[in-house]
C-alpha positions in Angstrom: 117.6 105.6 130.6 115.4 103.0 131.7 113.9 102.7 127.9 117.6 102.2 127.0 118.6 99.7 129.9 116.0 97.7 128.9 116.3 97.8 125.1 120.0 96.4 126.1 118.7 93.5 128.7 116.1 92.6 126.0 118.6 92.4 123.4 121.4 90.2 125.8 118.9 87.9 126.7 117.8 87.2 123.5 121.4 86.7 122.1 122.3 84.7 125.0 119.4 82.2 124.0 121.3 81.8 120.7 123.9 81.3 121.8 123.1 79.0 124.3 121.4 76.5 121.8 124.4 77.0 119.1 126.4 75.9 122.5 124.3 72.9 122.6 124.6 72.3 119.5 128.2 72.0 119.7 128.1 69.4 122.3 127.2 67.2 119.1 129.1 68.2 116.7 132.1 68.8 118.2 133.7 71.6 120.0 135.4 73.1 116.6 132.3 73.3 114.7 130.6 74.6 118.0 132.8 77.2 118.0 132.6 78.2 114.2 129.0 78.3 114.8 129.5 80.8 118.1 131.9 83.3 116.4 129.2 83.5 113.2 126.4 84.2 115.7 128.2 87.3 117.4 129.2 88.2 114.8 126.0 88.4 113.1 124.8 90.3 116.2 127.2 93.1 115.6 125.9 94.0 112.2 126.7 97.7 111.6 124.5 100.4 111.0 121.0 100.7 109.6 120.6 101.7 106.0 117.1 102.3 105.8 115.7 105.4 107.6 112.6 103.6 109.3 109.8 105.8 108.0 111.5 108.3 110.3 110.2 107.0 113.6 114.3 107.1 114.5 116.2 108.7 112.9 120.2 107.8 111.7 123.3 107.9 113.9 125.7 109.9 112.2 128.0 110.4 115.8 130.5 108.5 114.3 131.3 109.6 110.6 135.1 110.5 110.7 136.2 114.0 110.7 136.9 115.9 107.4 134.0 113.4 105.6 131.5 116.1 103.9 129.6 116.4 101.0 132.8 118.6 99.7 134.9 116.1 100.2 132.7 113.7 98.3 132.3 116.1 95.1 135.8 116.4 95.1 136.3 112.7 93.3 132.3 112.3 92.8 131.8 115.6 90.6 129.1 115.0 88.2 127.0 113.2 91.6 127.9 115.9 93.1 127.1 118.8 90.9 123.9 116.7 90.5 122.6 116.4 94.1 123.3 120.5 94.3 120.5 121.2 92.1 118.3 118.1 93.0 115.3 118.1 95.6 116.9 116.2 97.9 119.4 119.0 98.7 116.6 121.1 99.4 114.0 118.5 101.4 114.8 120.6 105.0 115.3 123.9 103.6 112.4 124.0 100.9 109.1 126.7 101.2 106.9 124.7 101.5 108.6 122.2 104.3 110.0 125.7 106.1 106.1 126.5 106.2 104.6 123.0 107.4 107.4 122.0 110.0 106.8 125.3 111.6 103.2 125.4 111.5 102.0 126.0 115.1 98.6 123.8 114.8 100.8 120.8 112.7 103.9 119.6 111.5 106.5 120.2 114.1 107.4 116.4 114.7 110.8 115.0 114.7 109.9 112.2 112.4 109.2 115.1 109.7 112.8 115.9 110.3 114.3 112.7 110.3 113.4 111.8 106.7 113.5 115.4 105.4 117.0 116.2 107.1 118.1 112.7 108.3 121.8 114.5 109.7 120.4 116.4 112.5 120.6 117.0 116.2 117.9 114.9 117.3 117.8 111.7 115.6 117.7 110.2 118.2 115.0 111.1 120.5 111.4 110.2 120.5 109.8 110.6 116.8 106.6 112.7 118.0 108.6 115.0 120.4 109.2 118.5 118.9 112.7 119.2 117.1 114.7 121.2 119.4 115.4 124.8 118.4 113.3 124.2 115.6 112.5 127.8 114.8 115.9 129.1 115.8 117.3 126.6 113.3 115.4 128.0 110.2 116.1 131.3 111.2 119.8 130.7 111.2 119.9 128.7 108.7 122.9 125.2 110.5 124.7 123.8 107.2 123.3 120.5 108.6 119.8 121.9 107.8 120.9 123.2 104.3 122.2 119.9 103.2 118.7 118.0 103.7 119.5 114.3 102.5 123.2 114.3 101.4 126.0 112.2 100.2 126.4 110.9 104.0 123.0 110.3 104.5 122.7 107.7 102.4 126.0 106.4 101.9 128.1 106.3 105.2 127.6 104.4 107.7 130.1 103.7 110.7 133.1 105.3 109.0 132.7 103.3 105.7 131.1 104.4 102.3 128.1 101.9 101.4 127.7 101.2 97.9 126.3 98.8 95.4 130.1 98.0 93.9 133.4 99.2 93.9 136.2 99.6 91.5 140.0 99.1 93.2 140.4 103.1 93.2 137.2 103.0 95.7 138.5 100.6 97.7 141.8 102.6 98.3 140.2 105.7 98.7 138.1 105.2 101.8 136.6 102.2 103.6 133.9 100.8 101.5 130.8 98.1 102.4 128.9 96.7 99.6 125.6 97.7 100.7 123.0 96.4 98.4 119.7 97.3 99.9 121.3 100.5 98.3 119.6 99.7 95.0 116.2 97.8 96.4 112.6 99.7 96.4 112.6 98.6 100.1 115.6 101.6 100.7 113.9 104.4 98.8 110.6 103.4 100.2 112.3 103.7 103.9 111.0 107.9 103.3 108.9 107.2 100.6 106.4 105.6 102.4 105.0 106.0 105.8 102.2 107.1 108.3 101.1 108.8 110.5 102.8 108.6 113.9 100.7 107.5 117.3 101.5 110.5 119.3 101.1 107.8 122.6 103.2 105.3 121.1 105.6 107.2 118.9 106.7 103.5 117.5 103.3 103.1 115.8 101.1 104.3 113.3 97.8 104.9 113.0 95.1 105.7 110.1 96.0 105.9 106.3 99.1 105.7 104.3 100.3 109.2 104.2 102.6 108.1 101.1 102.0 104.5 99.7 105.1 105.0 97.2 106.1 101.6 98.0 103.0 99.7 98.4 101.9 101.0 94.8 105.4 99.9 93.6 105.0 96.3 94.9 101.8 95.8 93.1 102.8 97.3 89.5 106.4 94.8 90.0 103.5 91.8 90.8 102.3 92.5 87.6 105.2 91.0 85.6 107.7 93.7 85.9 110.1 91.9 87.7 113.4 94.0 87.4 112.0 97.3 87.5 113.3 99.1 90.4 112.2 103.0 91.1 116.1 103.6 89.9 114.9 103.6 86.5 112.9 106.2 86.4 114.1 108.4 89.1 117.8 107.5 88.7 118.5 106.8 85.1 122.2 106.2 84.9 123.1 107.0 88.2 121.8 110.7 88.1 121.7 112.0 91.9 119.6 114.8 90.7 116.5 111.9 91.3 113.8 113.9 89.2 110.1 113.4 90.3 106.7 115.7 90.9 109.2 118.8 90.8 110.7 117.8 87.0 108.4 119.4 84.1 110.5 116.8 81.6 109.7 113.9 83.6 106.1 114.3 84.1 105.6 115.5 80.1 107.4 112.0 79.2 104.6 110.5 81.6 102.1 111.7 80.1 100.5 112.3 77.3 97.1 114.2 76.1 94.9 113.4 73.0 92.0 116.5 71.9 89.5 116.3 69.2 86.5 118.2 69.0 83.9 119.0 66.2 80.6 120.6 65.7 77.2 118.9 66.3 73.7 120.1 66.4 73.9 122.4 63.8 76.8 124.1 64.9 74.5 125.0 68.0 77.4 122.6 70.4 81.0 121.0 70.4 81.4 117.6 70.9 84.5 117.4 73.3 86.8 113.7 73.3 89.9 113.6 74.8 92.3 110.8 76.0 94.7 111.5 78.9 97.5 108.4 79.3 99.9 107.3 82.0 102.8 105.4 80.5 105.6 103.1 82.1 105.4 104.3 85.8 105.9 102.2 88.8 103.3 103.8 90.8 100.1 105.8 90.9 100.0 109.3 89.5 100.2 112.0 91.1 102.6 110.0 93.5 104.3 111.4 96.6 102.2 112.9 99.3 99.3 112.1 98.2 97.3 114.1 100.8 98.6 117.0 99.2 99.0 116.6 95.1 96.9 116.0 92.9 96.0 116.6 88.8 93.5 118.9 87.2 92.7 118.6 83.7 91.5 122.1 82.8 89.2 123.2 79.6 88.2 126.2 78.3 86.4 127.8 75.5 88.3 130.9 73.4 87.7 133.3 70.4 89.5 134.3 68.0 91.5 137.0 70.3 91.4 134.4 73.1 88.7 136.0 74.9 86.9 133.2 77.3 83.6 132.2 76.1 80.7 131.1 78.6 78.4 128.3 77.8 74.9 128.9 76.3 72.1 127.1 75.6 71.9 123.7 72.5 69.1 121.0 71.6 71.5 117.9 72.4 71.2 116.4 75.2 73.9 114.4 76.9 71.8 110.9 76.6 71.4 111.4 73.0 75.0 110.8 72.2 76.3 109.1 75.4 78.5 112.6 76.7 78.3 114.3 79.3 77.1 118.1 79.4 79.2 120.9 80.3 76.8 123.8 81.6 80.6 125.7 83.6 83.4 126.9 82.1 86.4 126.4 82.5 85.7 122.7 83.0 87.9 121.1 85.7 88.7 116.9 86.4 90.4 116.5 88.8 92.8 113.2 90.0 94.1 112.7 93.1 93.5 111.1 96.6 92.9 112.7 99.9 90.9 110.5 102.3 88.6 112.0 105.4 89.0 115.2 103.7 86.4 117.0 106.2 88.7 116.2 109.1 91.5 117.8 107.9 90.6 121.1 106.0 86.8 120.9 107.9 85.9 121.8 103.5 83.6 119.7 101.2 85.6 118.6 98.1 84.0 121.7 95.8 85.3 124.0 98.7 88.8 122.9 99.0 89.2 121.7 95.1 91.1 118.4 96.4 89.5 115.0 95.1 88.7 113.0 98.0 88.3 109.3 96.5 91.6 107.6 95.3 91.1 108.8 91.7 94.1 108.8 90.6 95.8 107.2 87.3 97.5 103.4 87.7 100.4 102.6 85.8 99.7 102.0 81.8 95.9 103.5 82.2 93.8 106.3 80.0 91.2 108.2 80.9 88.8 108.8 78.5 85.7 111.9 78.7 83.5 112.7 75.8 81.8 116.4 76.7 79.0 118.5 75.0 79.2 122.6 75.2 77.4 124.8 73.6 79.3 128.2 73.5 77.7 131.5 73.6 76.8 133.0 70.4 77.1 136.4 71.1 80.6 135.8 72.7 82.3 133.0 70.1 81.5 134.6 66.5 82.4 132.4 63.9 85.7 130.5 65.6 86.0 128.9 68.6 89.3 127.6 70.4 88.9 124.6 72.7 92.0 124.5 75.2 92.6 122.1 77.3 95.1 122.1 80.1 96.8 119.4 82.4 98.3 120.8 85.5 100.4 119.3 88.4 99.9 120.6 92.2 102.4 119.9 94.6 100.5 121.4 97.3 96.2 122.2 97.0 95.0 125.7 97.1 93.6 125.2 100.5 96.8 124.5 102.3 99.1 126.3 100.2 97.1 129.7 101.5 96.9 128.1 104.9 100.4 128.2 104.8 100.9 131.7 103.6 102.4 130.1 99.9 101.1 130.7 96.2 99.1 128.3 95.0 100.2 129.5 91.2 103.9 128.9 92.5 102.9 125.4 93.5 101.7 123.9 89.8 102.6 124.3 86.5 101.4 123.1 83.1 102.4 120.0 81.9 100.6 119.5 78.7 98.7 121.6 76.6 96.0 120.8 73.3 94.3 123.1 71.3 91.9 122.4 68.5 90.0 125.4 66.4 87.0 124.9 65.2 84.7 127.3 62.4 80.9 127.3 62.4 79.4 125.3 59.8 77.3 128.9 58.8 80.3 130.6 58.6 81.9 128.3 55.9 78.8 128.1 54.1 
């Protein structure tokens, strides 16, 4: 109560300083214009709801949305947005595995913040951001429709008993009460969740240490490059799709990347010289993007026969500074990209122990990484044709965490893109 009494003196005082000087102001204008000037100011301090979510340190005020406004009641004139959230991420951002394990992890997770962006419609949006959701575990075993939802049609598009939008046709506008609400389509909206902190757990207002998600922040710095209109619509909402595609699409990452393989025989046919290219198109931010703590790339390469048997490395003349390569003495081979800062104080591992990449190593926007390898497969084990496979795989969540959490790693990535190139031995042809 006093937090809240004060907020309110804080806010009163400050307006009545406006208007005092706009009051002032009249005196020299003349009392019309004065008063003009007056009725724009209070009106200006009655604005109406937030749009954007605040990184989840509060959550929104739904209180108010008029009765018989659902997400049912949207599809009914809405269908294809409708029919598209269903099956999109969004509609499952509280009710997920992998949230459902992290939200009620007893040494982590279990903030309200978490909630607020992942289900924005819920009972406590508006108490303190670090304070633990009430009924948390009761709620995800009976499983509230509120919960189920996650981020909805009224999460992000009422607000005080009107529909916010970007424009409205006349049918719109007789259907329900409409705002034209045109942070709706800015970076700055989707950011809101897509990019925030962590949360002091003194002052749950402020936030300490690294980015947790730097969505936007990567966003602002591709647009400074020249890309002026872009918006992250484009990509994740091309022609209005409320499905909004991302990590979780296997069609959107394969049209984000793409994998080049060659390889051919050196030293006699004793070793394989290895080049591949792996390229990041037209993407507004840094790959993998999201929670960046937890996903990352791997770029995986292996050696096979002719019945796909693995084949370990043995022993060749070439050395890597003869031909500027590196040397692969461990199969499979695994790069990894990705980003997950002061890893020792969260999993207590070294990088090899945990398999997460601890620098920022992930690709920028309209970058290619290039590798040239040397790998001299065993004789005994390859015969006379060898099969160089290379694999790149997206992780939502590491290995570390995902068994942490009682989840399946395999279950948590899938292959994006896979290259193959066969090779014979030069003895053999001969």
């Amino acid at each position: 109560m006093t937090v809240s009494m004060t907020t309110d003196n804080a806010k009163t005082r400050s307006l009545a300083r406006v208007l005092a000087a706009v009051l002032i102001a009249a005196t020299v204008v003349g009392t019309a214009t004065g008063a003009v000037r007056v009725w724009t100011v209070i009106s200006d301090a009655q604005r109406p709801g937030p749009v954007l979510f605040e990184h989840g340190v509060s959550g929104v005020d739904f209180t108010h949305v008029p009765a018989g406004w659902t997400n049912e009641w949207c599809g009914e004139c809405h269908k294809r947005d409708y029919a598209q959230w269903k099956g999109s991420r969004h509609n499952l951002s509280g009710s997920n595995e992998n949230f459902e394990a992290q939200i009620l992890d007893p040494k982590g997770g279990r903030k309200q913040w978490c909630m607020n962006c992942h289900v924005p419609i819920n009972p406590g949006a508006t108490v303190f951001s670090t304070r633990e959701p009430e009924d948390l575990d009761q709620n995800y075993t009976e499983h509230p429709e509120w919960l189920m939802n996650g981020i909805d049609c009224l999460t992000c598009h009422v607000r005080d008993g009107q529909v916010l939008v970007t424009h409205a046709s006349e049918e719109a506008a007789t259907a329900h009460p409409i705002r034209i609400a045109p942070e709706l389509g800015t970076a700055e909206f989707c950011g809101s969740c897509h990019q925030f902190d962590f949360h002091d757990r003194e002052h749950p207002d402020q936030f300490h240490g690294p980015l947790q998600q730097a969505s936007l922040e990567e966003f602002l710095e591709f647009r400074a490059t020249g890309e002026l209109e872009t918006r992250c619509h484009d990509c994740h909402m091309p022609d209005g799709d409320h499905e909004m595609p991302g990590g979780y699409s296997l069609s959107l990452l394969q049209e984000t990347f793409d994998l080049a393989l060659s390889a051919n025989w050196i030293d006699d046919g004793d070793a394989i010289l290895i080049e591949m290219d792996l390229s990041i198109g037209h993407v507004g931010h840094r790959v993998p993007g999201g929670e960046h703590f937890f996903r990352f790339l791997s770029l995986q390469t292996v050696l096979e026969d002719e019945q796909g048997n693995a084949i370990g490395t043995g022993t060749s003349t070439i050395r890597p500074s003869d031909i500027e390569a590196t040397l692969i003495d461990q199969l499979p081979h695994i790069k990894t990209f990705g980003h997950h800062p002061a890893l020792s104080e969260f999993t207590g591992l070294s990088e090899e122990e945990s398999g997460m990449p601890s620098p920022d190593t992930r690709l920028s926007p309209n970058d290619t990484w290039t590798a040239r390898y040397v790998v001299s497969p065993d004789r005994e084990q390859s015969g006379s044709t060898v099969r160089i496979r290379t694999e790149l795989w997206y992780h939502v969540l590491d290995a570390w965490n995902a068994i942490k959490f009682k989840l399946s790693p395999d279950e948590l990535r899938w292959t994006v893109l896979r290259r193959e190139a066969v090779l014979t031995r030069p003895s053999a042809v001969d």
